[in-house]
PATIKOL-591940 format. One line per 5 residues: number of its first residue (from 0); their letters; for each residue x, y, z of C-alpha. Coordinates in Angstrom, 2 decimals. Layout:
BEGIN
NUM> A> X,Y,Z | ...
This chain:
BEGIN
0> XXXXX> 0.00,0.00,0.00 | 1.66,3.19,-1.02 | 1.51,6.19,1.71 | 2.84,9.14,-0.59 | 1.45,10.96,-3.00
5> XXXXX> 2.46,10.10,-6.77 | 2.31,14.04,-7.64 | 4.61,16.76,-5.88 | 4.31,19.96,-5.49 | 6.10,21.42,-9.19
10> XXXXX> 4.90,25.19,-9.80 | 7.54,26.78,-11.33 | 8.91,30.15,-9.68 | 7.81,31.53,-13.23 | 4.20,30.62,-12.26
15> XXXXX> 4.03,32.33,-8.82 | 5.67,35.08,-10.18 | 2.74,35.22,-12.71 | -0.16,34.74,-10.17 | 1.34,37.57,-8.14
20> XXXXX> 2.09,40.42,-11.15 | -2.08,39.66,-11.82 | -3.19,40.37,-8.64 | -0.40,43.77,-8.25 | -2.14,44.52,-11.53
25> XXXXX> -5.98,44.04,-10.60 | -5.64,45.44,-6.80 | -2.14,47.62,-6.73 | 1.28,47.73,-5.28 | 0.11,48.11,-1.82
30> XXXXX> -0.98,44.68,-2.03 | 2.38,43.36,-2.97 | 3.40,41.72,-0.20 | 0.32,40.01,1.17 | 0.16,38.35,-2.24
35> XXXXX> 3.76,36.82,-2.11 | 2.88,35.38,1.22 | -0.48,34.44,0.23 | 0.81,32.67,-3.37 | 3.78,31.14,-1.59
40> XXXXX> 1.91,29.43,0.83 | -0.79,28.00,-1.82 | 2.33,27.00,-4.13 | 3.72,24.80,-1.35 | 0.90,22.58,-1.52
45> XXXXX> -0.52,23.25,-4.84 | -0.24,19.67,-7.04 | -0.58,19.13,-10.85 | -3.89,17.90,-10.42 | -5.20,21.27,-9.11
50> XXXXX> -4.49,22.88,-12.07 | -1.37,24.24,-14.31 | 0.32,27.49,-14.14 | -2.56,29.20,-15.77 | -5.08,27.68,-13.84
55> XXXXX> -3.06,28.51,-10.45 | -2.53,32.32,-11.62 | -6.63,32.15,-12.43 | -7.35,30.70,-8.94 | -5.40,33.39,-6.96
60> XXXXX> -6.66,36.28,-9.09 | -10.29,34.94,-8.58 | -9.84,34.26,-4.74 | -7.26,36.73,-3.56 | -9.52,39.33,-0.95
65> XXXXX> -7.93,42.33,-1.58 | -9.47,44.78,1.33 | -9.54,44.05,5.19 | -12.98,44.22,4.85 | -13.62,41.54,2.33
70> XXXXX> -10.82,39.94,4.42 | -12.68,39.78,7.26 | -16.19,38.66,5.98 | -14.02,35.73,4.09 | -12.76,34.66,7.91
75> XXXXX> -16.22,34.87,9.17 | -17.21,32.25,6.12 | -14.37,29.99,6.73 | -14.81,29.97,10.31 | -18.45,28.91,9.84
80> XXXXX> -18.16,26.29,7.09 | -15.11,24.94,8.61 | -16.50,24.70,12.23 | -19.98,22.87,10.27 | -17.76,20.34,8.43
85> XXXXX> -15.57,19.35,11.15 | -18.61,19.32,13.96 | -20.94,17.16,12.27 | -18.19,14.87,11.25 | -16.61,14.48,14.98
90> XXXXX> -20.46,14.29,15.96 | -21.14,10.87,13.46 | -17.69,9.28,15.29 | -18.22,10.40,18.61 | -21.42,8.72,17.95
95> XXXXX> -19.97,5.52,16.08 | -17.75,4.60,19.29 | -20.27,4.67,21.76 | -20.34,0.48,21.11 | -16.70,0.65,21.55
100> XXXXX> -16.65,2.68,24.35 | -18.98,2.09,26.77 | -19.55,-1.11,29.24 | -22.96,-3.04,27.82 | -24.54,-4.72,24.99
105> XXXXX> -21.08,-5.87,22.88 | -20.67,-7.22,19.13 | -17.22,-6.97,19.13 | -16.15,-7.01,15.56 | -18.92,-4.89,14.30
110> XXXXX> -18.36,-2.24,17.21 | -14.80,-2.18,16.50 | -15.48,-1.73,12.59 | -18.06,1.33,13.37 | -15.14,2.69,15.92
115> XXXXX> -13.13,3.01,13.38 | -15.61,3.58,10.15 | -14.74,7.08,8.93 | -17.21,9.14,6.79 | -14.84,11.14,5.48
120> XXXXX> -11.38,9.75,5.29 | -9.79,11.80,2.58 | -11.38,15.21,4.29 | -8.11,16.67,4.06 | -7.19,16.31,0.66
125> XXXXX> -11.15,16.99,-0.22 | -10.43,20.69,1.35 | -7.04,21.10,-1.20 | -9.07,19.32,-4.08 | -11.92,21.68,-3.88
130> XXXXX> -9.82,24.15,-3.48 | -11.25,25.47,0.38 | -7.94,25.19,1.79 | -6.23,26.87,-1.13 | -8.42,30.45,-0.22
135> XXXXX> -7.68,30.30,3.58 | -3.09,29.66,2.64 | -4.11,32.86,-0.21 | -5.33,35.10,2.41 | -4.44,33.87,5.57
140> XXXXX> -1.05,34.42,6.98 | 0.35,30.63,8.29 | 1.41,31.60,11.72 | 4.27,29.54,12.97 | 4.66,28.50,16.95
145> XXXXX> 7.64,31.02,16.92 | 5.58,34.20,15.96 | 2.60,32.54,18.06 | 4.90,33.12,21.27 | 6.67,36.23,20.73
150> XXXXX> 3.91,38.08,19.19 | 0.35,36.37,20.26 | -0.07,38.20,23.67 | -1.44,41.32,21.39 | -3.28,39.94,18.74
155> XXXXX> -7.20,40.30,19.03 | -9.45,37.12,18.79 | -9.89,37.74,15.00 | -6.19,37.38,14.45 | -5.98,34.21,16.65
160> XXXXX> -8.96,32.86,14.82 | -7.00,33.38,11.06 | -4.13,31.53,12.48 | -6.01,28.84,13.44 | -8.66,28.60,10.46
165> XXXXX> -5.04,28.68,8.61 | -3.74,26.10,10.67 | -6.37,23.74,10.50 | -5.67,23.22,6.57 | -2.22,21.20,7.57
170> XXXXX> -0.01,18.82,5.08 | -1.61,16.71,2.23 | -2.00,13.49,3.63 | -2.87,10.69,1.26 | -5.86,8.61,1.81
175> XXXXX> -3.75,5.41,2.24 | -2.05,7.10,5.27 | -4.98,8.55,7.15 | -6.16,4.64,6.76 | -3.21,3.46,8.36
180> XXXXX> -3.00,5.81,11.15 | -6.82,5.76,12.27 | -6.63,1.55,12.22 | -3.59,1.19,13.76 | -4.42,3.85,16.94
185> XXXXX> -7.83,2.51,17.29 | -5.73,-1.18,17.47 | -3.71,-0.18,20.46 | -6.49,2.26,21.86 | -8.81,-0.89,21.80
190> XXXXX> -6.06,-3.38,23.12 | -5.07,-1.01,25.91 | -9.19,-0.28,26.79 | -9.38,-3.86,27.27 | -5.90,-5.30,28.86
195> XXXXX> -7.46,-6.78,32.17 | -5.00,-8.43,34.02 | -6.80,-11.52,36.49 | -5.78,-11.48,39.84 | -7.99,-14.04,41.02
200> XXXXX> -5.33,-16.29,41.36 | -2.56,-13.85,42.12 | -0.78,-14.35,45.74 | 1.49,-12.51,47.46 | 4.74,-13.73,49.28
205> XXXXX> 3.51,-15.80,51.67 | 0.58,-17.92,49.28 | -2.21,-15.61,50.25 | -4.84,-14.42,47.76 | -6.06,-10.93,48.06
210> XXXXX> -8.65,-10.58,45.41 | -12.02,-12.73,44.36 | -11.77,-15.43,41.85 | -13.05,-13.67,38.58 | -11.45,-10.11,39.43
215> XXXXX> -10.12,-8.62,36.89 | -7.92,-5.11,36.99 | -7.35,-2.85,34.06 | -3.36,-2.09,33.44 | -2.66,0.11,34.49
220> XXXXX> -5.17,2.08,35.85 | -6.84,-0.39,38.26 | -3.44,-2.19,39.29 | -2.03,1.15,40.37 | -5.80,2.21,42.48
225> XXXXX> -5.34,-1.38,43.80 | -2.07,-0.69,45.12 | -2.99,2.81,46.05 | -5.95,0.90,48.27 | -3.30,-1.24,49.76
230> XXXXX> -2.74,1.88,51.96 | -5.99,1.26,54.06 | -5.33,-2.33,54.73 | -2.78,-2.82,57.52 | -1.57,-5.68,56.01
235> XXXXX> -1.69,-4.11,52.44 | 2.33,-4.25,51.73 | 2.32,-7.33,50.75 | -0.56,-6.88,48.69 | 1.36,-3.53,47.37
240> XXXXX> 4.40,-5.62,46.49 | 2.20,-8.60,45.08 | 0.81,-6.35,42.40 | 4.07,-4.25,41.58 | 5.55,-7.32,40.63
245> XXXXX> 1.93,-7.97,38.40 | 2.85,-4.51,36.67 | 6.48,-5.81,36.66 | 5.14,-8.70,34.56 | 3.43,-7.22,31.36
250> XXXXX> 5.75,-4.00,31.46 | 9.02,-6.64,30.42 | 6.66,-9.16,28.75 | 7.08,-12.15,31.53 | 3.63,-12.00,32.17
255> XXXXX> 1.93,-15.51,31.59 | -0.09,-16.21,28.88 | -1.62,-19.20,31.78 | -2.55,-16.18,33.69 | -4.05,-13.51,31.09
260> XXXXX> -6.07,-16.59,29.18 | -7.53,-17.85,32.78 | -6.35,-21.40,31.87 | -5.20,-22.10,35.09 | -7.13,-21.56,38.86
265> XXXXX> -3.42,-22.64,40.58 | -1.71,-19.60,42.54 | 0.25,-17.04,40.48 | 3.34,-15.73,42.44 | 4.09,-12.81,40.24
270> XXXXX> 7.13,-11.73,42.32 | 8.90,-15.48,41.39 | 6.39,-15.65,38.12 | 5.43,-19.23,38.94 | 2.36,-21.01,38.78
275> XXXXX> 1.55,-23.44,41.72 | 4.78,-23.16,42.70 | 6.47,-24.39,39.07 | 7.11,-22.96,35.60 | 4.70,-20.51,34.60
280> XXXXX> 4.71,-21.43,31.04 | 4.50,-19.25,27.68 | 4.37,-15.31,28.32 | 3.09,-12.37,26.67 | 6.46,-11.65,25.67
285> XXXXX> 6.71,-8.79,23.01 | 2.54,-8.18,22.35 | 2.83,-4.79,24.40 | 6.31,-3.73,22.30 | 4.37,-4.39,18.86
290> XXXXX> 1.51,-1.63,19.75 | 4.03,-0.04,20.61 | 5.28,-0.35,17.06 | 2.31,0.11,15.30 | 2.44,3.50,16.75
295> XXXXX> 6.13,3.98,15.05 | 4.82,2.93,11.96 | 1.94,5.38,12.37 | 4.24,8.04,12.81 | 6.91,7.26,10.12
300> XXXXX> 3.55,7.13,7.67 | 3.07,10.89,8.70 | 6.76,12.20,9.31 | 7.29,12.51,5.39 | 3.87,14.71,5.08
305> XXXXX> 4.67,17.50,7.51 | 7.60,19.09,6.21 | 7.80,21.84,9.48 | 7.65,18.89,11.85 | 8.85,15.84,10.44
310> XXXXX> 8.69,13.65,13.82 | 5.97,12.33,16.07 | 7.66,14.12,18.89 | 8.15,17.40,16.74 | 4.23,17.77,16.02
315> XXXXX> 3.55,16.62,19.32 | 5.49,19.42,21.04 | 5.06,21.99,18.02 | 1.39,21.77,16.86 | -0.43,19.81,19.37
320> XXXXX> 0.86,20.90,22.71 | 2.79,24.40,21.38 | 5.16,24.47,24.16 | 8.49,23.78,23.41 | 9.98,20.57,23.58
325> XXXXX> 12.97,21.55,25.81 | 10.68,23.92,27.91 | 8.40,20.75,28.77 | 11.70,18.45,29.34 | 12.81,22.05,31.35
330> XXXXX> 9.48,21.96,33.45 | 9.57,17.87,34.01 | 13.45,17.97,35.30 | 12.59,20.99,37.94 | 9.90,19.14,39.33
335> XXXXX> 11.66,15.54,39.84 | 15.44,18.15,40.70 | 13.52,20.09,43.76 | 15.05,20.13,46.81 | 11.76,19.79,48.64
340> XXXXX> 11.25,15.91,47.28 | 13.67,15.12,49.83 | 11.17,16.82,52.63 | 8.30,15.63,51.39 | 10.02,11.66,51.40
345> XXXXX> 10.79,12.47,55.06 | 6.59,13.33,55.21 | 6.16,9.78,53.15 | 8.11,7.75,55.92 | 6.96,9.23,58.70
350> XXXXX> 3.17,8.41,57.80 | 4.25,4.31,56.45 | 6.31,4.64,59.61 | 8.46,2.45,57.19 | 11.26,2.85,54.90
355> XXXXX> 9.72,3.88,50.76 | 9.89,1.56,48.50 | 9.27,2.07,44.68 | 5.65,1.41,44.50 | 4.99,4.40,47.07
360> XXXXX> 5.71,6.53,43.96 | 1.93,6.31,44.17 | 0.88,7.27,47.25 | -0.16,10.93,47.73 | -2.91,10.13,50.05
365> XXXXX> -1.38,11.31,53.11 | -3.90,12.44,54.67 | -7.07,10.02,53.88 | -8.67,8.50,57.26 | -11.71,6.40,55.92
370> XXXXX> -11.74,3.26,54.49 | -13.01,2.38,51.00 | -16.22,1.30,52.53 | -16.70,4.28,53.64 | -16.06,6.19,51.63
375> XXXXX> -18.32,4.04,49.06 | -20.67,4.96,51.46 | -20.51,8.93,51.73 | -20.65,7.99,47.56 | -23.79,6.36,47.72
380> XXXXX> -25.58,9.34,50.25 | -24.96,11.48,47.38 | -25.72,9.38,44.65 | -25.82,5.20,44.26 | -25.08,5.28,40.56
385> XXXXX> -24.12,7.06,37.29 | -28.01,8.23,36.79 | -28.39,9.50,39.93 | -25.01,11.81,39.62 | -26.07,13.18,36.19
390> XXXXX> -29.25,13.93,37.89 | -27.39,16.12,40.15 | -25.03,17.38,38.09 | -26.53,21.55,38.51 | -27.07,20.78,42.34
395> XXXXX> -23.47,19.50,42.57 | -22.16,22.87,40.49 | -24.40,25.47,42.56 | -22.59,24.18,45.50 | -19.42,24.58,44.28
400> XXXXX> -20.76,28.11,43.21 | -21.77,28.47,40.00 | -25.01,30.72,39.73 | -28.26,28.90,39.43 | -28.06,29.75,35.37
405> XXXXX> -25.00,28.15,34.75 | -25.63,25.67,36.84 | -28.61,24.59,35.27 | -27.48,25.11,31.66 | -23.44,23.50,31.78
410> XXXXX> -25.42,20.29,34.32 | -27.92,19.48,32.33 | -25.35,19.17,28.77 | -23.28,16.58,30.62 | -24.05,12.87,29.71
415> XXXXX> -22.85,10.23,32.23 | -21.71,7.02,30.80 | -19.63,4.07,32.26 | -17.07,3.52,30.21 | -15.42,0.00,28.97
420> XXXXX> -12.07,1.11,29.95 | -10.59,4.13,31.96 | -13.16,7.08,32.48 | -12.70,9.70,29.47 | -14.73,12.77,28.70
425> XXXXX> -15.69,14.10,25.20 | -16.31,17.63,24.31 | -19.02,18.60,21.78 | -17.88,20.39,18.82 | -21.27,22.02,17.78
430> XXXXX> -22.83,23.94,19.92 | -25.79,22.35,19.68 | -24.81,19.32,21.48 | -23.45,18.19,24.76 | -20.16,16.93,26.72
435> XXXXX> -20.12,13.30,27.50 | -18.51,12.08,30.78 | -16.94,8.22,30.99 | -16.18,6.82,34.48 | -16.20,3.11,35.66
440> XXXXX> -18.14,1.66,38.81 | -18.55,-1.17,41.23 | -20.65,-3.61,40.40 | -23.74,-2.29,42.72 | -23.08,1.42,43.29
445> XXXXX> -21.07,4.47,41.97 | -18.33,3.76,44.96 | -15.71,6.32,45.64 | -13.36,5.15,43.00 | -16.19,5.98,40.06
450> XXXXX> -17.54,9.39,41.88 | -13.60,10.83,41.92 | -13.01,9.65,38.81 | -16.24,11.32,37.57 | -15.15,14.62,39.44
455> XXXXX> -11.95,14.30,37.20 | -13.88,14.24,33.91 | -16.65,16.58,35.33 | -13.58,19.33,35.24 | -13.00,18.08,31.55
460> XXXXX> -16.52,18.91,30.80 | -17.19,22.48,32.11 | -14.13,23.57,30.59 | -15.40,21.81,27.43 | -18.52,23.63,27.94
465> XXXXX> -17.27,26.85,28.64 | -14.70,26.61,25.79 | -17.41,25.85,23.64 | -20.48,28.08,24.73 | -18.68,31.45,25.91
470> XXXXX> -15.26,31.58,23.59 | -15.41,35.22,21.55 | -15.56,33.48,17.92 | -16.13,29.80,17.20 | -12.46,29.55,15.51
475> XXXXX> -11.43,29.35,19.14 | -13.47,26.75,20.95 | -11.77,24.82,22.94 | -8.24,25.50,25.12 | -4.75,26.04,23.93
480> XXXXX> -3.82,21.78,24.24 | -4.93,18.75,26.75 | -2.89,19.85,29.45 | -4.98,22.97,29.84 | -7.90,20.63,30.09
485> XXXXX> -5.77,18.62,32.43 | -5.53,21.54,34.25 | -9.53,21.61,34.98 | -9.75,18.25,35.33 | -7.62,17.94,38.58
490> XXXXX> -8.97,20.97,40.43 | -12.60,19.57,40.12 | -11.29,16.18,41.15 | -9.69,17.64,44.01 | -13.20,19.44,45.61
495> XXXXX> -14.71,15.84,45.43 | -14.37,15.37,49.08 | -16.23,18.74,49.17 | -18.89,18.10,47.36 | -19.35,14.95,49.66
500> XXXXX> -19.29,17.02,52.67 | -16.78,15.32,54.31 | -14.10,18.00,54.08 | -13.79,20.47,57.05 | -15.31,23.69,56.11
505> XXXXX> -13.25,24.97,59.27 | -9.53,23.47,57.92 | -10.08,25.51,54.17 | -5.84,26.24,54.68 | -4.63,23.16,55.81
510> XXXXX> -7.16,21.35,52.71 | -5.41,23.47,50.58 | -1.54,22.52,52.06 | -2.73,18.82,51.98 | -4.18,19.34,48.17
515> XXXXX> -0.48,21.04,48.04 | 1.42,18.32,48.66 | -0.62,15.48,47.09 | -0.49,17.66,43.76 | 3.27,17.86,44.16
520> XXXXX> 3.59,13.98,44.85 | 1.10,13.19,42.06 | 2.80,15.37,39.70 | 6.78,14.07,40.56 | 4.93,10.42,40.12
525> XXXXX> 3.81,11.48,36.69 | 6.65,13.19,35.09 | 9.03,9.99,35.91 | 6.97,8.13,33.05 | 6.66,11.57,31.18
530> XXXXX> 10.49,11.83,30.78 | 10.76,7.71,30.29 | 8.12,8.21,27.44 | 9.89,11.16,25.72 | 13.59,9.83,26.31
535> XXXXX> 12.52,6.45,24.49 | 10.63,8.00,21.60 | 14.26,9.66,21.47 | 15.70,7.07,20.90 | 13.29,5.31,18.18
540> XXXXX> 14.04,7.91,15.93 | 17.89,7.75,16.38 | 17.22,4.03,16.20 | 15.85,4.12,12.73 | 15.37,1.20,10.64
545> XXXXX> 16.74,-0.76,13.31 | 13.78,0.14,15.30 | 11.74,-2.93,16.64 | 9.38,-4.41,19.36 | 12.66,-5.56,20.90
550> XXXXX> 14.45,-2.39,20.76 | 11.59,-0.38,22.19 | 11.13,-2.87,24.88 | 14.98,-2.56,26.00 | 14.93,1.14,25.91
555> XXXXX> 11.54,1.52,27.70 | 13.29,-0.67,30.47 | 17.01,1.26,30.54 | 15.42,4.60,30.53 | 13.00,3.42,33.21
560> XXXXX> 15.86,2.58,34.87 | 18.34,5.57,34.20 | 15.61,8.12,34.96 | 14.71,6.22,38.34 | 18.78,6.13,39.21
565> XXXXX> 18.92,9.54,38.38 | 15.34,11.25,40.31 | 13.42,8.33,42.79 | 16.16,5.91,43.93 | 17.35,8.64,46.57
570> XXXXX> 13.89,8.66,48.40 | 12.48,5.28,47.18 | 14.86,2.27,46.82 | 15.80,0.57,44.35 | 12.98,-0.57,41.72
575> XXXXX> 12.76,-4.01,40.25 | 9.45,-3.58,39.01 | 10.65,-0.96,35.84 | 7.74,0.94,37.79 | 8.46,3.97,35.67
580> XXXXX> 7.04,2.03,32.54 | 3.73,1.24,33.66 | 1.99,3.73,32.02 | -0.11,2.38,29.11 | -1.07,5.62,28.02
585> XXXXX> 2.09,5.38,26.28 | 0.37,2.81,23.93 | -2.87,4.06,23.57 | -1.96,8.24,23.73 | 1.65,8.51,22.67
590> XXXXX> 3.08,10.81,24.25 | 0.24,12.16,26.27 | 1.64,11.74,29.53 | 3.67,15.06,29.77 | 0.18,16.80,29.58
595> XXXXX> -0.61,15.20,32.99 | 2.35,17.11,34.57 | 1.64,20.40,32.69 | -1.76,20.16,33.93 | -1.19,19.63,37.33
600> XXXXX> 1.43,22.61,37.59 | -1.12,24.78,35.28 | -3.91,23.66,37.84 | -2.18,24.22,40.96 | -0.92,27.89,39.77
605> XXXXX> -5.01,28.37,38.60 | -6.27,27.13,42.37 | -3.76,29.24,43.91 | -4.48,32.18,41.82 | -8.41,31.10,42.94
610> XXXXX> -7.43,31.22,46.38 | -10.50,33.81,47.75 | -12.00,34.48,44.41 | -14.77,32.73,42.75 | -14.17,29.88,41.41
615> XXXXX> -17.27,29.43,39.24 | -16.61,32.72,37.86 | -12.81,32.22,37.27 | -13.53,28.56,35.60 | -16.24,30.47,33.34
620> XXXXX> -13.43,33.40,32.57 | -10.27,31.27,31.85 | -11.81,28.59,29.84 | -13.94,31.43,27.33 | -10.10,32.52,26.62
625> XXXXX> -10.09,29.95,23.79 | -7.48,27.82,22.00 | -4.65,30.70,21.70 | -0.88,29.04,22.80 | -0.43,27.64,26.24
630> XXXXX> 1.74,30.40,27.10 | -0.97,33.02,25.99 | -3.70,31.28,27.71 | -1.70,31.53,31.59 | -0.44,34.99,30.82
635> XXXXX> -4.26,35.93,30.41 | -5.72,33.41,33.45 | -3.20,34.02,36.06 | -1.09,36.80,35.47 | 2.20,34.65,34.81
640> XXXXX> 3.75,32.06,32.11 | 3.31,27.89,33.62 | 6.20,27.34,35.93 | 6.41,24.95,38.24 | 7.90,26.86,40.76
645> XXXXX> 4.53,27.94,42.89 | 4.00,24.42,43.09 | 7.53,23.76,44.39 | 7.35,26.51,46.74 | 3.95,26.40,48.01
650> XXXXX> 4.80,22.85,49.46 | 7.48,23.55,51.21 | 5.06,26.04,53.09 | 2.67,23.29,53.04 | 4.78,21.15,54.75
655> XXXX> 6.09,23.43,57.10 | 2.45,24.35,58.14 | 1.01,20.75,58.60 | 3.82,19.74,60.84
């Protein structure tokens, strides 16, 4: 299957010149300029099937707006017909996954063809064909991330809103690529959604079983809530170390096939990987390695289209997150170098009343007092399922604040769903529709684990709301990347105990020095596999052709390693568990996980900054911003660029006031 086109880009400078002396002579010399730019950018990506020279030179003549004020009713246009193509078309796949998605009735073939059944797969070259793209790259400067951070703090939402109609109309990709990249993400999306790991059988150390026979954990989202359970259980350690060595298992491949096919009810000893005490048989081996691969040939399918950014981690960094990639890598190393992880280790021991071992990387807890049941409990006062908290939803916001018209209007657009997999949330993309919030569930009742969860994607959604409903032109729905959203997500998830009423109205500062310091454990615990992630896609590029599942597999595990050596070993141990590797967003979301640490040091500078102002109101104000740069967006919501350094130093007060 070919993945390039068979026609390249072959105007002669001859014909540009020509397209550009017609429109000089139909509009005047003070037009000049914008017309280079204009036919520059439309000869970059102008092929021999659009036309020949004389057809180009007609096309710009006919199309080229010559006065800001036909400029501007041309952006209006584009901004509309664009937003109505794209919206109805995310609207008919948001739709098409909801088999795929969601935990119910299940055809699994069928569900996983309309997952990945695309009405309009060639959309991209359809806008170039028909020539749509062609008038946005005439008129429309192409803003580049360089200009976008030097000069975007003073442009108006009009110029934000050309650079992004302009930006939407990206690289030519051929049909046969777009294929290839939507099957082969949707293959490791739909193997990571559905990776359950049984643990009926596991057993720790000593031969005892911890879990019911048919329990099954998602990797490794449930593992790691298992293990962060483990803290409520006095006993839990071994439980802790039992299932570290489970994560161990399928993060170097060891992990039985016996075991993940349910052939065998004998105890699994993942820490010696036998099975009743003998061999453990065939493993898993490489399968995690080749989606891993899948997503390098996805990549390498796209690298030769996008000419600016001609690596997965270049368009990651440069059009998707647009923050530098040494400024991220910059942010990540702060966090994991501060002084205060030391101090806040010290914190760690002192509440195990044990020395740390790797797998505390997860707890950030500290300061939790009720057990699971109980807190399942305070859940189910609230609400017992996933109806009941939609029901809620505007009686949940207009106690966290938000006026009983916003309450009523961003509540009642949320749609609560269980999901198949990890909770998720979707934004709409038309106005006309509503968010949709994904969060998992015990088999009789919401439980704790579900209702935070759901306070995690409930922060996705009223940004998603706001973002949609109250941005100044639709060209800027939405926030600057996922981090921002990130950002959201975690401060709602952290006022879950609040909306519960279990939080102490009376301790508001020491909540907020506890939120402190579990926001600066979670985050450390998150850029570890960040900088793992980002180090090993490194590496896959300078490996080349010599790239393979094996290759991936021994760099995920030496860069686990080195980056563990280098920022956890001090305060936690030594690691035999590769903990750092664990994450399988890295599958599913390449090189996603970075956005969790932005987003945490975005959302603690935002709750700081909301620290005695109103947090309905500043939600509603920061997220109508819109999608301008990262940078842009904090400047305007906080008063500052993202650092991490508020975070750094408002735990050391937080520690200092809690002792």
């Amino acid at each position: 299957m070919s993945t390039t086109h068979t026609e390249q880009p072959s105007l002669s400078p001859t014909a540009c010149q020509a397209a550009i002396d017609a429109i000089v002579d139909a509009h005047g010399e003070t037009v000049e300029e914008t017309a280079r730019r204009g036919v520059a950018q439309c000869a970059e990506r102008w092929l021999p099937a659009d036309g020949d020279d004389e057809g180009f030179r007609t096309f710009c003549l006919a199309h080229f707006a010559s006065s800001a004020d036909d400029r501007m009713r041309l952006l209006d246009r584009l901004e509309t017909a664009t937003e109505q193509i794209r919206g109805h078309l995310y609207e008919m796949r948001r739709n098409l996954r909801r088999w795929s998605d969601l935990v119910g009735d299940s055809l699994p073939e069928t569900d996983s063809l309309l997952a990945t059944f695309d009405p309009a797969p060639d959309l991209v070259e359809q806008f170039y064909a028909q020539k749509l793209a062609f008038v946005a790259l005439l008129n429309f400067e192409k803003s580049t991330l360089s200009q976008m951070l030097t000069q975007g703090g003073d442009w108006d939402a009009a110029r934000w809103a050309e650079a992004r109609i302009v930006g939407g109309f990206g690289p030519r990709i051929p049909k046969a690529v777009a294929d290839l990249g939507r099957e082969l993400h949707f293959k490791s999306y739909h193997w990571v959604s559905n990776f359950h790991i049984p643990v009926g059988t596991m057993v720790d150390r000593s031969g005892r079983r911890w879990f019911e026979a048919d329990r099954r954990l998602l990797a490794h989202w449930l593992v790691r809530e298992e293990i962060k359970a483990g803290y409520n259980d006095p006993d839990g350690v071994h439980k802790q170390r039992a299932l570290a060595w489970t994560m161990s298992r399928y993060i170097d491949g060891t992990l039985p096939q016996a075991i993940m096919d349910e052939s065998t009810t004998s105890d699994w000893d993942p820490e010696a990987n036998t099975v009743d005490g003998g061999a453990a048989g065939d493993s898993i081996d490489l399968l995690r390695y080749e989606h891993w691969m899948d997503n390098v040939t996805v990549a390498r399918a796209f690298d030769e289209h996008h000419r600016d950014h001609p690596t997965a981690i270049a368009r990651k960094f440069g059009l998707e997150r647009e923050i530098p990639e040494e400024e991220v890598e910059r942010l990540l190393v702060d966090l994991l170098s501060a002084p205060v992880r030391g101090d806040l280790a010290s914190l760690l021991e002192s509440r195990l009343e044990r020395p740390l071992e790797a797998h505390d990387i997860y707890f950030d807890d500290l300061f939790e007092t009720r057990d699971a049941d109980e807190m399942n409990a305070e859940v189910a006062r609230l609400c017992r399922d996933e109806t009941e908290f939609q029901a809620k939803l505007p009686e949940i916001l207009r106690g966290l604040g938000w006026p009983d018209g916003d309450a009523e209007f961003l509540g009642t657009r949320v749609r609560v769903e269980i999901a198949r997999g990890s909770g998720h949330a979707m934004r709409p993309q038309l106005a006309e529709y509503g968010a949709w919030l994904r969060t998992n569930r015990l088999k009789d009742q919401l439980g704790w684990d579900g209702f935070d969860t759901a306070m995690h994607e409930l922060g996705h959604n009223l940004e998603q709301l706001c973002s949609t409903f109250f941005v100044p032109r639709p060209a800027l729905r939405g926030v600057p990347n996922t981090a921002c959203t990130e950002a959201f997500a975690f401060l709602y998830q952290s006022l879950a105990k609040r909306v519960l009423g279990i939080e102490d109205a009376d301790a508001a500062d020491r909540a907020y020095h506890e939120e402190t310091i579990a926001a600066m454990l979670m985050t450390c615990q998150i850029a570890g596999p960040s900088l793992v992630e980002l180090r090993t896609w490194r590496e896959i590029y300078t490996l080349g052709d010599a790239c393979s599942p094996e290759t991936i597999r021994a760099a995920l595990l030496r860069h686990s390693e080195e980056v563990w050596a280098e920022f956890f070993q001090r305060h936690f141990g030594d690691d035999p568990y590769h903990i750092l590797g664990a994450y399988q967003h890295m599958l599913g979301h390449p090189l996603y996980l970075a956005d969790y640490a932005i987003g945490r040091t975005m959302s603690h500078q935002i709750r700081s900054y909301m620290r005695g102002r109103d947090l309905a109101a500043e939600t509603r104000r920061i997220c109508a911003i819109g999608s301008v740069t990262p940078d842009a967006w904090m400047r305007t919501a906080v008063g500052g660029p993202l650092s991490p350094q508020a975070l750094i130093a408002d735990t050391v007060r937080a520690i200092e006031a809690i002792q």
